[in-house]
C-alpha positions in Angstrom: -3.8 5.7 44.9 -3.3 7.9 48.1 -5.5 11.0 48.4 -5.0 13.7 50.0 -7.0 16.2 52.0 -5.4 19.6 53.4 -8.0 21.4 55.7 -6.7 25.1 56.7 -9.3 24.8 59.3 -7.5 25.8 62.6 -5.6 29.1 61.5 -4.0 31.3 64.5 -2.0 34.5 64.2 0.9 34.3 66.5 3.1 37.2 67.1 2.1 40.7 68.2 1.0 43.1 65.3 1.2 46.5 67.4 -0.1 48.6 65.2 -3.9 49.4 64.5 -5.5 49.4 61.2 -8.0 50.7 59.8 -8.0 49.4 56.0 -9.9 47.2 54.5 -8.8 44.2 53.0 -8.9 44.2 48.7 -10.1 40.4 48.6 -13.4 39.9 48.4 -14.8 36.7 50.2 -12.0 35.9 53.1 -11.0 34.1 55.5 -9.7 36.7 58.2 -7.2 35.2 60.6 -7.0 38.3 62.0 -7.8 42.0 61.5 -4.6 42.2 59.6 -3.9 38.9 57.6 -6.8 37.3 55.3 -6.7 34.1 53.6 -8.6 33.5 49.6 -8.6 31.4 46.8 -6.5 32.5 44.3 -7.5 33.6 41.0 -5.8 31.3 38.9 -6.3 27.8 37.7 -4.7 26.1 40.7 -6.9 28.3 42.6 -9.8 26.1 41.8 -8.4 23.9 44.9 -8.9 26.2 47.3 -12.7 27.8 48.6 -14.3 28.7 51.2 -16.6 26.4 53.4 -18.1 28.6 56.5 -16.1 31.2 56.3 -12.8 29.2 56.5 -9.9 28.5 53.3 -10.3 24.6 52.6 -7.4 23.1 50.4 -8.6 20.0 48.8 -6.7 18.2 46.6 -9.3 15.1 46.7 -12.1 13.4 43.9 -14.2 15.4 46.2 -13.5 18.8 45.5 -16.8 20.2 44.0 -14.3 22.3 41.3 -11.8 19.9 40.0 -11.7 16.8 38.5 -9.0 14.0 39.2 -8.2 11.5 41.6 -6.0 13.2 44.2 -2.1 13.1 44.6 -0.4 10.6 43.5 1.3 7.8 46.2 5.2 7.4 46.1 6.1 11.0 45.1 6.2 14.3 45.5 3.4 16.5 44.4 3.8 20.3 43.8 0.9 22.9 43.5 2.0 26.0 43.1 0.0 29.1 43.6 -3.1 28.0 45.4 -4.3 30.3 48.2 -3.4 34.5 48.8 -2.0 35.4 52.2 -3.1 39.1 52.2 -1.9 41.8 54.4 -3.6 44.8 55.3 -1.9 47.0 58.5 -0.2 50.0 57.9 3.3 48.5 58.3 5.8 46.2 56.8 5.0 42.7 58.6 7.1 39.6 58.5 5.0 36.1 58.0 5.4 32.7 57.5 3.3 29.5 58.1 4.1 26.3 60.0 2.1 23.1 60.3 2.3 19.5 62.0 3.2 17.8 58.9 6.5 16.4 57.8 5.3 15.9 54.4 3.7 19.1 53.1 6.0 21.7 52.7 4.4 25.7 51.6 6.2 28.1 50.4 5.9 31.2 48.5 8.1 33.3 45.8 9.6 30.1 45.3 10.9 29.0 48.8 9.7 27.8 51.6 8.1 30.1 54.0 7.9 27.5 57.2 9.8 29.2 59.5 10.9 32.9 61.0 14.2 32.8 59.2 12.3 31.9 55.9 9.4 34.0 55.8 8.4 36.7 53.2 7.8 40.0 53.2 4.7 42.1 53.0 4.0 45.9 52.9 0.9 47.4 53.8 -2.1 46.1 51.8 -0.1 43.8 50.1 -0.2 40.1 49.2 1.3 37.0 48.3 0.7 33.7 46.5 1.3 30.4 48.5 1.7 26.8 46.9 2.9 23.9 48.7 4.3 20.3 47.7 3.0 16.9 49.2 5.8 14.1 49.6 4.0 10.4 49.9 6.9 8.7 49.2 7.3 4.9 51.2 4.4 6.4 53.9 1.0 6.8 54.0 -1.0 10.5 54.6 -3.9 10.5 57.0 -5.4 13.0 55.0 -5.8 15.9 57.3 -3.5 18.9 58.4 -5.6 20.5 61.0 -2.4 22.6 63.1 -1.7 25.2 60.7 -0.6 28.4 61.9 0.5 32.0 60.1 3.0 33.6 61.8 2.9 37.6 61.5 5.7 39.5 63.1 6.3 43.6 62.3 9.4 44.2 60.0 11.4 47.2 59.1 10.6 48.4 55.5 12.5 46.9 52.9 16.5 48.7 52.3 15.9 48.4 48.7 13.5 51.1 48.8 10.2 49.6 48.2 7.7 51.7 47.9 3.5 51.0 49.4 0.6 52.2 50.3 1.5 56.2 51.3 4.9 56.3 51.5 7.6 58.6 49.7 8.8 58.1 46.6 12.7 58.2 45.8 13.9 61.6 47.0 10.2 63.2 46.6 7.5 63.9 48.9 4.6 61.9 49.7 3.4 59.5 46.8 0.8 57.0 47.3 1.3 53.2 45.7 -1.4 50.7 46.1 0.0 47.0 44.6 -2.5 44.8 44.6 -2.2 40.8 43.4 -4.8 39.6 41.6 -3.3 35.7 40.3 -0.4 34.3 40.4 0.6 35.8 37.2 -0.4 39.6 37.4 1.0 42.6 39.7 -1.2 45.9 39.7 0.0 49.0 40.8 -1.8 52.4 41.3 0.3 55.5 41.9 -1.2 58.7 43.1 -0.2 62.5 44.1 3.5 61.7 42.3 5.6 64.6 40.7 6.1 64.5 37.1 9.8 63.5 36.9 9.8 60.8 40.4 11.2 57.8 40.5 8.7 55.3 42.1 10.1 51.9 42.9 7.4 49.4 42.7 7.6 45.7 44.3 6.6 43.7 42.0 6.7 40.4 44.6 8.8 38.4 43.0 6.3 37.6 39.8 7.7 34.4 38.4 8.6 34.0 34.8 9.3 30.8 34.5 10.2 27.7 37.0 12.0 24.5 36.5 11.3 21.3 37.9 13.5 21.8 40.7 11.4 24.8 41.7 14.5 27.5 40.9 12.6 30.0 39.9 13.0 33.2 37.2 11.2 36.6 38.6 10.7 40.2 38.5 11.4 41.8 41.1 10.9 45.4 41.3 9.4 48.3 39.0 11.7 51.2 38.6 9.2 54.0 37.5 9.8 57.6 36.7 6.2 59.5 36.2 5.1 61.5 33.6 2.0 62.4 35.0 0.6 62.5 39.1 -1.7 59.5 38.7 -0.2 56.3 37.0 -1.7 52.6 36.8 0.5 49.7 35.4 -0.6 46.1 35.2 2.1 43.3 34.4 1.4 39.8 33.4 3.0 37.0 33.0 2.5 35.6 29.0 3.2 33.0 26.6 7.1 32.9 25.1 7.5 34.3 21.6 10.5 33.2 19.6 12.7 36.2 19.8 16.3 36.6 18.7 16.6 34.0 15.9 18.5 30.7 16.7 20.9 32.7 18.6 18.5 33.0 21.6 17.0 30.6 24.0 14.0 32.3 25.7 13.3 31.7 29.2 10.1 34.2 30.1 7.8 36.8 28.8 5.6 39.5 30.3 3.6 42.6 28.9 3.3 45.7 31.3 0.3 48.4 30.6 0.1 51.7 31.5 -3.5 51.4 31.6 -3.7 55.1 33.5 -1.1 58.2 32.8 2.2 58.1 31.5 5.8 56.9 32.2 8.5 58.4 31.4 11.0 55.8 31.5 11.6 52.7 33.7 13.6 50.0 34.9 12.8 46.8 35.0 14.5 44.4 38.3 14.9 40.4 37.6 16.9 37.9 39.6 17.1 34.0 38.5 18.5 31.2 41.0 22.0 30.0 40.3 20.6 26.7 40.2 18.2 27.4 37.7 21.1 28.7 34.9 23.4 25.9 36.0 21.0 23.5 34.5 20.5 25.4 31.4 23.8 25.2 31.2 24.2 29.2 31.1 26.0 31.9 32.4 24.7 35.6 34.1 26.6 37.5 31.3 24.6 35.6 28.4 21.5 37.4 29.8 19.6 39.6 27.4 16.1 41.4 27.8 14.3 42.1 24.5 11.6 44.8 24.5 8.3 45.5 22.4 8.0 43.0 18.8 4.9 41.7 17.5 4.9 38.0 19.0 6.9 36.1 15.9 10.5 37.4 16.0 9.8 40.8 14.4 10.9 44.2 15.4 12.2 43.3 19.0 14.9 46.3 21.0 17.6 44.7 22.5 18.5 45.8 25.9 21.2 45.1 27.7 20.7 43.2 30.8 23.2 44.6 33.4 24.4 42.4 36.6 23.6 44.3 39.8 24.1 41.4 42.0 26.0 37.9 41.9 26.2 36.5 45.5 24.2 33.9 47.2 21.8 31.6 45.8 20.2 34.4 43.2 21.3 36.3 40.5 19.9 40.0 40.3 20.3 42.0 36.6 18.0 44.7 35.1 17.1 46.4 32.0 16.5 50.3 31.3 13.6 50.2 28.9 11.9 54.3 26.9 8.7 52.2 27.2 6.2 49.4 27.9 4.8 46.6 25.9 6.0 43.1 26.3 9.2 42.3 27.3 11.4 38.6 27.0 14.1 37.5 29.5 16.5 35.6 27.1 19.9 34.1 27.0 22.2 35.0 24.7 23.5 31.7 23.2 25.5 29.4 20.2 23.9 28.7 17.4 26.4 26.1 15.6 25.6 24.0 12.8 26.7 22.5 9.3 25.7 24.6 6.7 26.9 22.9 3.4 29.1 19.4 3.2 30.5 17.4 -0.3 33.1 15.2 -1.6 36.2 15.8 -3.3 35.4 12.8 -5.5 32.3 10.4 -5.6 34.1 7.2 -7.3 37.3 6.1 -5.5 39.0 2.4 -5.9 39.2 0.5 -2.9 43.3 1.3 -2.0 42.3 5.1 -2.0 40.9 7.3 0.5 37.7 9.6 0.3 37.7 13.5 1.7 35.0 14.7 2.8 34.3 18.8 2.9 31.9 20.6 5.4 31.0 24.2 6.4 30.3 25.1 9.6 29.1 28.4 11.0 27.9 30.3 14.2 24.9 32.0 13.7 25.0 32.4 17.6 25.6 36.0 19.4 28.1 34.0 21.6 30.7 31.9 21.2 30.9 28.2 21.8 31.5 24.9 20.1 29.5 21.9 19.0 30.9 18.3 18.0 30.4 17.3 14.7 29.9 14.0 13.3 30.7 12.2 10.0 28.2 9.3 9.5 28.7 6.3 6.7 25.2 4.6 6.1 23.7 6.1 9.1 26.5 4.8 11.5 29.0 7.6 13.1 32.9 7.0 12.0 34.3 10.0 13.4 33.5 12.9 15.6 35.3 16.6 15.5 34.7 19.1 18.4 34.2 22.4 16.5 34.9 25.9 18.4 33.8 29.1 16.6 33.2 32.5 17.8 29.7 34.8 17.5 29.0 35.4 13.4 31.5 33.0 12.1 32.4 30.2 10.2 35.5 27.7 9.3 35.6 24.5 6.8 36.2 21.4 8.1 37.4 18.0 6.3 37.5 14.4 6.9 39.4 11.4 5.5 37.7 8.1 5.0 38.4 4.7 3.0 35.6 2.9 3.5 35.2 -0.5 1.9 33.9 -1.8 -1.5 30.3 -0.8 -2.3 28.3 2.4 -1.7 28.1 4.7 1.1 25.6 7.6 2.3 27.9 10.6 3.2 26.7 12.7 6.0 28.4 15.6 8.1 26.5 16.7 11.0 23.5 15.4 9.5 23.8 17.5 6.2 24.1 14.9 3.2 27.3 15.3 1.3 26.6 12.7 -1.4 27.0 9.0 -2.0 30.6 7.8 -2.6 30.9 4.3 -4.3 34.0 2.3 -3.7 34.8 -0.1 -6.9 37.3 -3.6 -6.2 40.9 -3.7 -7.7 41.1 -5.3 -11.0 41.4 -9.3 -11.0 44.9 -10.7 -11.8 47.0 -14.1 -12.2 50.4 -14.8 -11.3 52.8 -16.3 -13.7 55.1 -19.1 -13.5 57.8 -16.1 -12.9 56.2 -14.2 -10.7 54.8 -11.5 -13.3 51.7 -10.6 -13.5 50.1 -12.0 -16.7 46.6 -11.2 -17.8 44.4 -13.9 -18.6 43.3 -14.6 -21.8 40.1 -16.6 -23.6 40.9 -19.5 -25.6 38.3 -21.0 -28.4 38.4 -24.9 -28.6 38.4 -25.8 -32.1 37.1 -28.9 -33.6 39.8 -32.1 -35.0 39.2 -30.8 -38.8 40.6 -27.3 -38.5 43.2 -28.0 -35.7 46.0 -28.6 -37.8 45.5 -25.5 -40.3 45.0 -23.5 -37.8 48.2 -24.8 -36.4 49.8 -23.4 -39.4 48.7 -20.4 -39.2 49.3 -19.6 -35.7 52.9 -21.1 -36.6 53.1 -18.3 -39.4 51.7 -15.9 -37.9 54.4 -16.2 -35.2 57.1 -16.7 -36.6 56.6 -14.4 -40.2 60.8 -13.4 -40.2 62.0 -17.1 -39.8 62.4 -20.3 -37.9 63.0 -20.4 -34.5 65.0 -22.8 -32.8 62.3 -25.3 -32.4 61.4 -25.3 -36.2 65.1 -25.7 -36.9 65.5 -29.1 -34.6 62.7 -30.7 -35.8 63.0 -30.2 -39.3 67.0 -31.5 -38.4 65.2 -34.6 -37.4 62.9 -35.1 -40.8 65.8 -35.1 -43.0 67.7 -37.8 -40.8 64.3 -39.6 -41.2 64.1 -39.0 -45.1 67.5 -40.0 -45.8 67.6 -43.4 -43.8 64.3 -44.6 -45.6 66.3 -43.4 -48.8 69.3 -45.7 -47.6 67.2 -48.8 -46.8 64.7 -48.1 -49.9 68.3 -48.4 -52.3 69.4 -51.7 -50.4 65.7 -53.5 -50.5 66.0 -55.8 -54.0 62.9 -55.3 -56.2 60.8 -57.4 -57.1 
């Protein structure tokens, strides 16, 4: 197995920062790459790969890392850590940066994309911060173990046009209001709002806080914080938690957060998502089958709908938000088909074998959107027949199926939902007769040579109770002829 061993060691700050500051950073051990921009171990659990070793960030992903335990990355693939190390930014203005490196085959990024190069490089406001992960590919090569060229790039940037709001600036349309946003882990934004009016609107930047990620790295965030105050001081603190079950089989949750007004009061917010295009695609989902569910208790009780609202659809990202009275937690859901077979029988459980079988079944939506589901009829386990199904949000249809299965007894399912056991009997046995009728077939009883010729008799009697028939007639023709010639001869015979 391949190990791997990144060294941030040689860290330079290119670009000019022409602005003096005076702050100091919020991390506590650092190391500073400059008076603006400080590197630290994040405080999370992939954090444990990064510390500090005089004075400077060490990534090390090897058996020799003091605070993990493992073997190191694995040879022939790609290997992703997200969220290992803090980039923190502390001048008084909005500063572009990014980070480049000699190495083909580690790749950083940050609010999941890559951030190796001026055209993709992230954002930060004053005093601001922002997680960095990176992916190892050792695929068909070998990795000497060392990256020893690294270099983060900071470059001043006009403030965001969405109206992002840090460290003393204005709120929307108010005076002066000072917002301090501060990142802790990977999964938690703070923000601390001072000297607001009662009644602002504070837009918070919430730097991209992921929700969830697939395995292709498409990523579900929130964005931005839409605040209005209730009071002049205000602290929030979202996290990032576990999914609840929310919305019954009609849903399919993708992410959860609680936000805390640990400090003051809100009036009313909105909250700011966007999801990569990529990332639905695979779900197989659409932007409009978004939902955001607000406040519940954790197991599917008492959750608010709110409507998720499409702001944005171009480019690689979709952007939607939710107006929400309050804070608690909150689940990014998509509204989705919930189709199944509710109840399936048979008309009849006994058929013959030159007859046919129907089968019954119920199928409903339980689903808050439409769609359609194929549904199976299986004999004995094996499927016979498959019907695609297409019903709308709340509703049901019935559904039937023919069969003629042969001779013997058959499990009856529909879409896995038994509908009983249908037993197929044979046709009765017949003979053909020398005229081509059908005769039945009939038991005779061999009797012994001492009854034959009464029973004879009685057959012959029992036949024939109304008179002779033709054959009676000729033989008894024949006797008489018989009786008389004996007669004849008997009269000529002398006597002696």
């Amino acid at each position: 197995m391949r190990r791997l061993l990144v060294v941030l060691i040689a860290f330079a700050l290119a670009g000019t920062l022409v602005f003096p500051s005076g702050a100091v950073p919020l991390l506590g051990a650092a190391d500073p790459v400059s008076e603006e921009v400080t590197l630290a171990p994040i405080d999370a659990p992939n954090g444990d790969y990064a510390y500090l070793e005089d004075g400077e960030l060490v990534v090390d992903l090897t058996a020799a890392n003091p605070n993990v335990s493992g073997e190191g990355i694995n040879d022939d693939a790609i290997t992703t850590v997200d969220d290992v190390f803090l980039i923190h930014y502390n001048g008084s203005q909005y500063a572009d940066v990014w980070v480049t490196d000699g190495s083909e085959d580690v790749t950083f990024y940050a609010r999941g994309h890559p951030i190796q190069s001026e055209a993709n490089n992230v954002t930060l406001g004053p005093n601001r911060s922002v997680a960095v992960g990176f992916s190892v590919d050792t695929r068909g090569q070998t990795v000497d173990g060392l990256i020893d060229d690294l270099t983060v790039h900071a470059k001043v940037a006009e403030p965001p046009k969405n109206g992002s709001q840090t460290a003393s600036v204005g709120a929307l349309g108010g005076d002066t209001v000072s917002v301090q946003t501060s990142v802790p882990n990977a999964t938690t934004r703070r923000f601390e709002i001072s000297d607001a009016d009662v009644g602002e609107e504070i837009v918070l930047d919430a730097e991209s806080l992921v929700l969830d990620r697939d395995q292709a790295d498409a990523t579900l965030t929130l964005d931005e914080l839409v605040v209005t105050a209730g009071s002049d001081d205000v602290d929030l603190e979202a996290t990032v938690v576990e999914r609840p079950s929310v919305g019954g089989a009609g849903s399919e949750t993708l992410g959860a957060l609680a936000i805390n007004v640990e400090r003051g009061n809100v009036e009313s917010a909105t909250l700011r998502f966007s999801v990569a295009r990529s990332y639905l695609a695979t779900r197989g989902l659409d932007a409009d089958q978004l939902v955001v569910y607000h406040g519940g208790d954790g197991e599917g009780e008492g959750w608010m709908t709110l409507d998720a609202t499409v702001t944005k659809s171009s480019g690689e990202r979709v952007h939607f938000e939710a107006e929400t009275p309050g804070f608690s937690q909150f689940v990014v859901a998509a509204r989705v088909p919930s189709i199944g077979v509710t109840d399936a029988g048979l008309q009849s459980s006994t058929i013959t074998a030159n007859e046919t079988a129907t089968v019954t079944a119920q199928v409903k939506n339980d689903g808050a959107t439409a769609g359609e589901r194929n549904v199976t009829l299986a004999l004995n386990g094996t499927v016979v027949e498959t019907r695609t199904v297409a019903l709308g949000p709340q509703s049901s249809t019935t559904i039937q199926f023919t069969v003629a299965p042969p001779t013997g007894e058959h499990t009856v399912r529909v879409g896995g939902v038994k509908a009983g056991t249908l037993t197929v009997e044979s046709l009765p046995t017949i003979n053909e007769g020398s005229g081509g009728a059908a005769t039945r077939t009939e038991t005779t009883t061999t009797l012994d040579a001492t009854t034959t010729d009464a029973v004879q008799a009685n057959n012959q009697l029992a036949a024939e109770p109304s008179g002779l028939g033709l054959g009676s007639l000729g033989g008894l023709v024949l006797a008489l002829a018989l009786l008389v010639a004996v007669l004849v001869l008997a009269r000529r015979a002398p006597w002696r």
